[in-house]
N, C-alpha and C positions, 0 to 999 in steps of 0.2 A: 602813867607808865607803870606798868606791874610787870614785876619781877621773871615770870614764866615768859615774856615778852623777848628778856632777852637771853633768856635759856632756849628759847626756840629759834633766834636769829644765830648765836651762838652757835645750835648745830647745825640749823642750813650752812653756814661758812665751813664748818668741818665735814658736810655730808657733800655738797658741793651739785644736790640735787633735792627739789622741794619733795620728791617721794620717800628716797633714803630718810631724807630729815623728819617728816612723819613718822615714816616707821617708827625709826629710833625712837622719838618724844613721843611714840603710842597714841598718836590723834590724828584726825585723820587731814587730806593736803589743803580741802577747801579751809577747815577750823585754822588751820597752819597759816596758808595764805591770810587769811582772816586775822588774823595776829598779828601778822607782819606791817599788813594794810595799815591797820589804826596807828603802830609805832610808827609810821614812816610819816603821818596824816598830825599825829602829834609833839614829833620836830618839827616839822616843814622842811625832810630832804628825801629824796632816795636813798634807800640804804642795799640798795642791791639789783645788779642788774639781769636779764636773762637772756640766753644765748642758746645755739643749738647745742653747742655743750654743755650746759648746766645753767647754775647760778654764782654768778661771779658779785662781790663787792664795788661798791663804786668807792669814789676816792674818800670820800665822807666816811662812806660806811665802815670801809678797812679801819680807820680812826675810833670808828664807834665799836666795831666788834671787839677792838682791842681792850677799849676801857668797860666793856660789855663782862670780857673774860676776867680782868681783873676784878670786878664785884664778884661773878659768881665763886670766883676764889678766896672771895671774902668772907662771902657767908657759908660757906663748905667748913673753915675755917673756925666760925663762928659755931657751928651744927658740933664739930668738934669738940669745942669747948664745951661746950653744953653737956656734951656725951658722954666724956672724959671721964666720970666717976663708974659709969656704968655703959660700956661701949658696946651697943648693939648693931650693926651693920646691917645692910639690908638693901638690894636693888640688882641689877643683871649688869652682869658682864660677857663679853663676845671678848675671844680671845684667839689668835693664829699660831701652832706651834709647827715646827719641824716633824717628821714621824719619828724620829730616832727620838727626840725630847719627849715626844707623848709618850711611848712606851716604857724610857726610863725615870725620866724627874717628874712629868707631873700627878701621877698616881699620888707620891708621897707627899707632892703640893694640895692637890686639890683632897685627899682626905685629913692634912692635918686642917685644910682652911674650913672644909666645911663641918667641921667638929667645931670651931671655935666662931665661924657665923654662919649657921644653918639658916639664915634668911638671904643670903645672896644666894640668887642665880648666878651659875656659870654654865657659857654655852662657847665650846671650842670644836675651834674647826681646823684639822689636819692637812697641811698641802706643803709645797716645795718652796725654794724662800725665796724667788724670781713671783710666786702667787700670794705669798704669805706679804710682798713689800707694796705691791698692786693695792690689797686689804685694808691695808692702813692708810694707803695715802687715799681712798676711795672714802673709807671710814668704813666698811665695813666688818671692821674689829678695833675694839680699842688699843692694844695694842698686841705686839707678836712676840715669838721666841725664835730665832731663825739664824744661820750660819750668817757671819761679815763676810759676805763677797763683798767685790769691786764693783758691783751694780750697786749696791745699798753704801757705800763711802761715795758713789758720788750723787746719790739723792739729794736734794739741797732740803728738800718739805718733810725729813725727819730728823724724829730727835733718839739717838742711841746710849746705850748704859751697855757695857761689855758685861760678863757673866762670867766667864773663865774660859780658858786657852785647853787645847787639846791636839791630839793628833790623828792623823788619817791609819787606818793600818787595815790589813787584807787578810778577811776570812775565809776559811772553805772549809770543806766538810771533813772527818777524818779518816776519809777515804782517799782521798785525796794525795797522790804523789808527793807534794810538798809540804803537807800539813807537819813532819816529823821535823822541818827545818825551825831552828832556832831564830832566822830571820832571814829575806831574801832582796835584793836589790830591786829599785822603782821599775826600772827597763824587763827583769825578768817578769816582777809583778803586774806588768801593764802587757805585757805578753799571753798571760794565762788567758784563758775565755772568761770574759768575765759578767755578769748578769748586775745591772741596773735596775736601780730607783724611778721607778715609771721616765717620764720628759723630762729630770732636770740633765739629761744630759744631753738632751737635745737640743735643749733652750740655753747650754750654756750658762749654767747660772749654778749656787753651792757648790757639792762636792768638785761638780765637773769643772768648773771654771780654776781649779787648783791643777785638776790631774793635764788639763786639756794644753799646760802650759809646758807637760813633761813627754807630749805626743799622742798618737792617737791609740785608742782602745779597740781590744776585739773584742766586739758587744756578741755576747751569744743572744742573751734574753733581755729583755726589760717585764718586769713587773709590778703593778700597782700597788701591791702592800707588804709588807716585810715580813710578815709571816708565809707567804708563796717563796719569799727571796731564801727562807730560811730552808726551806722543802726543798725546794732546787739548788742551793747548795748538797742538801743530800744525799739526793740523787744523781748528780752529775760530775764529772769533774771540771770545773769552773770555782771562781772567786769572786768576790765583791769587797769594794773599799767601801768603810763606814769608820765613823768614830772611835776612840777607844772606849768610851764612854760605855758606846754603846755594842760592840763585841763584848764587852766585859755579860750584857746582858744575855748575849745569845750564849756565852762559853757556861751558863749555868748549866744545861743542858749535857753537855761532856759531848755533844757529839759536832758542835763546830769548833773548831781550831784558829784560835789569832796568830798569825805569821807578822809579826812588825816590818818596818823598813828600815834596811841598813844604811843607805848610801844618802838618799834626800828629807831634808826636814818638810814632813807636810801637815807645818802645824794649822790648826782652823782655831775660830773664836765662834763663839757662840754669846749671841747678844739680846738685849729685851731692846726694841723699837718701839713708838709710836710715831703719829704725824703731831708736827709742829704746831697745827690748827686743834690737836686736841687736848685739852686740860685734864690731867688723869684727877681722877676722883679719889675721896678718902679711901672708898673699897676699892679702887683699882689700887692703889700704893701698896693696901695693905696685901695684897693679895702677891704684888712684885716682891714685897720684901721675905715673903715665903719663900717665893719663886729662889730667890738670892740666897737667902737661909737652905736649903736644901742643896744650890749648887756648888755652897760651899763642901758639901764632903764631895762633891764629885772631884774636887782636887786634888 
């Protein structure tokens, strides 16, 4: 039995497909199969079964990938120790953020992290957090940055760390009739025309899944990136709910206007995810605990 053996069974059960699982472990599916073969030929069990949906565990194997992850968390541990005097970090990471978090927190993440280990890769991918929860539980990020909806409180296959609390509030442009308003109530707020973050509010999921509970919306636009969203606020008169977080970012500009809310609390949480199947790495940790360090001042 060698070691890479059950590093690759390890991510078959978190990839939950023998191609993903290649990919990720960089070899290719016959070498992979090939791997698995011998481990499974060298207990005397199956350790995994296959289906039109993927690759599922058999009851053994669930047993064995368990104590599979426990070693390689031992010797991750062990790499640690070792490193301790002189910690070089180094290997790739896939990561899923919210658009409002890429544009405000992770700049200041990913250039203090990769000043201090210029040998890891980081490869992030932007999307809505009904796609960013898909990602992780698929494995295809390790793990995400992404609003707590009620679709990800009742995933059972991840594991959450909150980040900090915040609130919803409504921008426009300051041309804008109500931009002069000190703050304006939900109902007249949801009354404005208001222009959308591409599908999540079609899908029901983040922002929408808060506003969707205080009635419906008169969607003028939707748009796919938030720099369009920012143009059409200034062009138009229309509004858009976002973070404060992240109005604080567009108000540098002087020419969009944050209007709060008066009447309803629309507070969100923004959270670091992974799936339960996956063991974060020394440079995933390290890389979270930035993440956390920096959204400390967001509060």
């Amino acid at each position: 039995m060698r070691l890479e053996q059950l590093y690759y069974l390890v991510e078959i059960y978190q990839s939950k497909t023998i191609s993903l699982a290649a990919e990720r472990a960089h070899i290719s599916q016959p070498a992979l199969s090939a791997a698995i073969s011998k481990l499974e030929d060298e207990l005397g069990v199956h350790l995994l079964k296959r289906t039109n949906h993927g690759v599922s565990p058999t009851e053994i194997g669930e047993t064995i990938i368990q104590k599979a992850k426990e070693i390689i968390e031992s010797v991750e541990e062990i790499k640690q120790i070792a490193k301790s005097n002189d910690l070089e970090l180094n290997g790739n990471i896939s990561i899923a953020v919210e658009p409002g978090v890429n544009i405000t927190i992770m700049p200041e993440v990913l250039t203090n992290f990769k000043y201090n280990h210029p040998k890891v890769n980081i490869f992030i991918k932007v999307g809505e957090s009904n796609n960013i929860l898909r990602d992780i539980q698929s494995g295809k990020a390790d793990f995400g940055v992404i609003l707590k909806t009620d679709e990800l409180i009742q995933a059972k296959d991840v594991k959450l760390r909150e980040l900090f609390v915040d609130e919803l509030v409504l921008i426009v442009g300051k041309q804008s009739p109500i931009s002069g308003k000190e703050s304006i109530t939900l109902k007249e707020a949801m009354s404005q025309p208001i222009v959308l973050y591409n599908t999540e509010y079609v899908t029901n999921c983040g922002i929408s899944s808060i506003l969707r509970k205080h009635g419906d919306l008169d969607v003028l636009f939707r748009v796919d990136n938030l720099e369009m969203l920012e143009k059409v606020l200034l062009h138009r008169d229309c509004a858009a709910f976002i973070p404060r977080f992240m109005a604080e970012e567009y108000g540098r500009s002087n020419e969009i206007v944050t209007v709060p809310i008066s009447d309803v609390p629309l507070d969100i949480t923004i959270a670091i995810i992974w799936s339960n199947r996956h063991h974060l790495s020394m440079v995933e940790k390290e890389l979270i605990k930035g993440i956390k360090s920096t959204c400390c001042d967001v509060n």
